[in-house]
LUMTIVO-226887 format. One line per field, with one value per residue (C-alpha): x, y, z. Coordinates in nm, 4 decimals. Layout:
REM LUMTIVO-226887
u = [X,...]
v = [Y,...]
w = [Z,...]
//
This chain:
REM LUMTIVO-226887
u = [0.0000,0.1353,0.1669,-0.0599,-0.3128,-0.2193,-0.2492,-0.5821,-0.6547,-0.3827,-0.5757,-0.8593,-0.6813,-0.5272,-0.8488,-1.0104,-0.7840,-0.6877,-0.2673,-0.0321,0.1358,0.3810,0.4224,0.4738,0.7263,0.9210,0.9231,1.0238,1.3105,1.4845,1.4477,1.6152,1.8608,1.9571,1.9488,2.1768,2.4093,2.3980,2.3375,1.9819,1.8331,1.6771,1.4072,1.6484,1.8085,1.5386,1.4502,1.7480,1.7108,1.4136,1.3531,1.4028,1.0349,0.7171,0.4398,0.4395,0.2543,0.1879,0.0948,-0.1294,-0.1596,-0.5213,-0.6980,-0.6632,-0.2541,-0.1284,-0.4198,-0.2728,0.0949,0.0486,-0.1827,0.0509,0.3632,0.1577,0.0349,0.3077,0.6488,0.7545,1.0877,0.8310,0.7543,0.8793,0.7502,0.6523,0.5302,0.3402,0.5211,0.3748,0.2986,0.6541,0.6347,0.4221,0.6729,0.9517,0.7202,0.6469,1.0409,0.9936,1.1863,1.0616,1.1970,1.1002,0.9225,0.6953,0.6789,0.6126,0.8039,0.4738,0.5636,0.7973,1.1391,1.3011,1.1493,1.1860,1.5454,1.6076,1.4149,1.6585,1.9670,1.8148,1.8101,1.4583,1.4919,1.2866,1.0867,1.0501,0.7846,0.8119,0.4691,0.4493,0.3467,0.6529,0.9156,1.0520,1.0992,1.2726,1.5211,1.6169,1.5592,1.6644,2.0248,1.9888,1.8581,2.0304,1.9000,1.6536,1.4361,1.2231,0.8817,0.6418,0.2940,0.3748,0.5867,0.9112,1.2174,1.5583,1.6470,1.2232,0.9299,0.5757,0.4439,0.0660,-0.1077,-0.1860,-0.2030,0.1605,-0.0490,-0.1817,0.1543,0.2646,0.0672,0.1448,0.5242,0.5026,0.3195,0.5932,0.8651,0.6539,0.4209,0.2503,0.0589,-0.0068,-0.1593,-0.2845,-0.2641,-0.3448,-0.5866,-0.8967,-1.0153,-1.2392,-1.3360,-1.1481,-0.7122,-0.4393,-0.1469,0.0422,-0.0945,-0.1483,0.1798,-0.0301,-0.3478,-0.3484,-0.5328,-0.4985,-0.7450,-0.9936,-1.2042,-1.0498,-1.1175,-1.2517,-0.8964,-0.7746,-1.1230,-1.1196,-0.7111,-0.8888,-1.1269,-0.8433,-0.6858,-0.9594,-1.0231,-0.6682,-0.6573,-0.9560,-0.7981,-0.5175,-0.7476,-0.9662,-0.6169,-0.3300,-0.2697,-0.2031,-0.4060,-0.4766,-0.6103,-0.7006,-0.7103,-0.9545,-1.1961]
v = [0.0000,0.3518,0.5622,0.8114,0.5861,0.4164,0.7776,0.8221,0.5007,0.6375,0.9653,0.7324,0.5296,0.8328,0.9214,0.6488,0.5623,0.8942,0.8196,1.0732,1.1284,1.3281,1.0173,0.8005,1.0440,1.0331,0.6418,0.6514,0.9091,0.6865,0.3518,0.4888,0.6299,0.3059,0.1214,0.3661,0.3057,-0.0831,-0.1304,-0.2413,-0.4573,-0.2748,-0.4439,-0.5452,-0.7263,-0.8934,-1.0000,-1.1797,-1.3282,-1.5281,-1.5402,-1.9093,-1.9382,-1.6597,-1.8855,-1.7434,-1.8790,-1.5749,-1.6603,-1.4802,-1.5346,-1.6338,-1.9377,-2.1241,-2.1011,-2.4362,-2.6326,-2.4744,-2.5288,-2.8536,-2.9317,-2.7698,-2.9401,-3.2929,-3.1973,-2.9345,-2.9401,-2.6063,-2.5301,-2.4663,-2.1675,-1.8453,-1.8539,-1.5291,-1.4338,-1.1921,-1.1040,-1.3014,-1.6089,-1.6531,-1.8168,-2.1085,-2.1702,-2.2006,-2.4405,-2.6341,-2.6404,-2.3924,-2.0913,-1.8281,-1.6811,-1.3177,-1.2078,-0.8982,-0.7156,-0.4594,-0.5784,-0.6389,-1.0207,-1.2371,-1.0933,-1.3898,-1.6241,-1.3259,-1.3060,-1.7270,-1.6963,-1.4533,-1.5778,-1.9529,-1.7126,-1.5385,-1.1876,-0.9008,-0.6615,-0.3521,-0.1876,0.1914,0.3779,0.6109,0.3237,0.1486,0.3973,0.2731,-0.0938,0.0542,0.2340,-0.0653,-0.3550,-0.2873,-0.3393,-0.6465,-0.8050,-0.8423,-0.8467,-0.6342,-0.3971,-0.0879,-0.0362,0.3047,0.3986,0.7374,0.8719,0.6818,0.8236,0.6844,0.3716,0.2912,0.1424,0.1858,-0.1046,-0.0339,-0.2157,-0.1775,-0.4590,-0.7513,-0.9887,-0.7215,-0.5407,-0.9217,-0.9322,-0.6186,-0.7160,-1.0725,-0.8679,-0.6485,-0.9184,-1.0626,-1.3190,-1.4772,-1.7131,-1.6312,-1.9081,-1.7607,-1.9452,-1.8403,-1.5423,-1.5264,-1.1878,-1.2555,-1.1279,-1.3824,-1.3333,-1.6066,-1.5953,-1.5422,-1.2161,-1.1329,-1.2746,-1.1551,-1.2939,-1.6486,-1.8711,-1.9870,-1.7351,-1.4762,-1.2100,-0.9495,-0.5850,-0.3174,-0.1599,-0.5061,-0.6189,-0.2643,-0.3725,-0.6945,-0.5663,-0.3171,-0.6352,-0.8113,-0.4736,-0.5022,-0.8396,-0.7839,-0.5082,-0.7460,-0.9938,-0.7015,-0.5100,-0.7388,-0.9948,-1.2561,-1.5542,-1.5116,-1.8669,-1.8318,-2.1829,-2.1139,-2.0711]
w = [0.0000,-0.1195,0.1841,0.0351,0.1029,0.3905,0.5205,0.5130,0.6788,0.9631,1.0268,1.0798,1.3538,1.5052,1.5591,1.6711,1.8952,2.0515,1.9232,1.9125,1.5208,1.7445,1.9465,1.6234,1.4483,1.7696,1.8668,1.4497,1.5395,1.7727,1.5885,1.3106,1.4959,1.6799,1.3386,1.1955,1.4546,1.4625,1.1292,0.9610,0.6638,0.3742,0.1862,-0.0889,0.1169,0.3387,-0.0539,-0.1158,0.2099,0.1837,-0.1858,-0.1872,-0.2362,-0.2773,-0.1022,0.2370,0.5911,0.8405,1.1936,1.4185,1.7852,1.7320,1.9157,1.6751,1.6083,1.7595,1.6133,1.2601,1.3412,1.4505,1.0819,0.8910,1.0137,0.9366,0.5814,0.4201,0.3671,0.5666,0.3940,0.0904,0.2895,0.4097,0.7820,0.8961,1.2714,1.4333,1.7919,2.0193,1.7597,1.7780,2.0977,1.9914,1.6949,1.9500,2.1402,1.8667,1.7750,1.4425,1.3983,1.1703,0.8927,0.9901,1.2949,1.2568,1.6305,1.8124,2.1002,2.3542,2.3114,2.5099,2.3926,2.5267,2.2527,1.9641,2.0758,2.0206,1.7009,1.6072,1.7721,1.5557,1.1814,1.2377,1.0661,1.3239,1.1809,1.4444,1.4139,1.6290,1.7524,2.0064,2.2696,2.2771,2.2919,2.5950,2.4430,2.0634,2.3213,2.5535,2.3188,1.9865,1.9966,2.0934,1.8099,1.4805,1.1267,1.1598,0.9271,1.0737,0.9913,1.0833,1.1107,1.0231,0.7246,0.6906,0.7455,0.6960,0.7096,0.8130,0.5898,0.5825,0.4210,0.5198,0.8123,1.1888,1.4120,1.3909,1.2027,0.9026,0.8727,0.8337,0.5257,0.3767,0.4064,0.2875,0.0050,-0.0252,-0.0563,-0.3533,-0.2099,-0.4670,-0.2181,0.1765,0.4260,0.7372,1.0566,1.3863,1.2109,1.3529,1.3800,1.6836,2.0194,2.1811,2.2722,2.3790,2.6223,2.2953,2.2077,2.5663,2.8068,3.0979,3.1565,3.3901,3.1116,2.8116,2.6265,2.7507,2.6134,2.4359,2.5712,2.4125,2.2902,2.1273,2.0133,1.7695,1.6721,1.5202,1.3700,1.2056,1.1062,0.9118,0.7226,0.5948,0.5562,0.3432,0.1723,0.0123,-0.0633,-0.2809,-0.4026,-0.4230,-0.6565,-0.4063,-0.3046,0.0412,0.2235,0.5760,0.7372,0.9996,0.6740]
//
């Protein structure tokens, strides 16, 4: 998505929300800062990195992820696949002993597991909003390989691919990379959230409040944007 549309769909969730664009621009500031320091992929070369194949899998942290992992490690031959995860999904790849070929995060999910993923090959995607300054400042150096992303305009060494929540901006950056084919797993768009999308509630799933239950439903408009605007075959496995 051009970022002369994406921005019209971004005054609509600074809105909505009550964000800051200040708040944005600045988290944006310091990632690229940091990566211009430590050094940073480019999409060129995140290209070259996993063009071994342009049928991609992205994983949400949906209820329904480990029931997918677990099909699609009995019926697919993953190395067909570039494996892509959103934050938290990563966990439950590193339980199921998968590592992904890029993770997509925000840095809200267990930073241990992101951290093995990447320590095991998994390219990380940062994504900087004004919410998780704190995290782009103490975390980022730690990881290597890793490509910024933006909800605002880009700036240096940052992209704006389009997309909101881990799981869409997944999708619009398999789409950038030249997916051809994406399987969704884990994608469920409901009212309902995991440990894996939320590290700190005491069961397995619960009910998603009010705030994440209007991220979803920001997700399955963009997910449903692709499908509508991209020529890519989206198949969602929970369909």
């Amino acid at each position: 998505m051009e970022f002369g549309l994406w921005e019209k769909y971004y005054a609509e969730i600074l809105d909505d929300f009550g964000f800051s664009r200040k708040n944005d621009e600045e988290s944006a500031k310091l990632l690229d800062e940091i990566l211009s320091t430590e050094g940073c992929l480019t999409l060129d070369d995140l290209s070259a990195i996993v063009g071994f194949s342009d049928k991609y899998i992205v994983f949400g942290a949906g209820p329904s992820l480990k029931e997918h992992i677990q099909l699609l490690k009995k019926e697919y031959d993953l190395r067909d696949y570039v494996l892509v995860a959103a934050d938290g999904a990563t966990t439950a790849l590193i339980e199921e002993r998968l590592v992904p070929d890029i993770v997509a995060t925000d840095l809200d999910g267990k930073l241990d597991d992101i951290l093995l993923a990447n320590i095991r090959g998994a390219n990380i995607i940062i994504h900087a909003h004004g919410d998780n300054i704190d995290k782009i400042a103490s975390a980022t150096s730690f990881f290597n390989n890793v490509l910024g992303t933006t909800q605002a305009q880009p700036v240096g060494n940052l992209y704006n691919f389009g997309g909101f929540t881990d799981g869409d901006r997944a999708l619009f950056l398999s789409v950038a990379l030249g997916a051809s084919q994406i399987m969704l797993a884990g994608m469920d768009f409901g009212d309902i959230v995991t440990r894996y999308s939320r590290p700190n509630i005491e069961t397995e799933t619960a009910r998603a409040d009010d705030f994440k239950a209007k991220k979803l439903k920001y997700a399955e408009k963009f997910t449903q944007w692709i499908c509508d605007n991209e020529n890519v075959e989206v198949i969602n496995l929970k369909e």
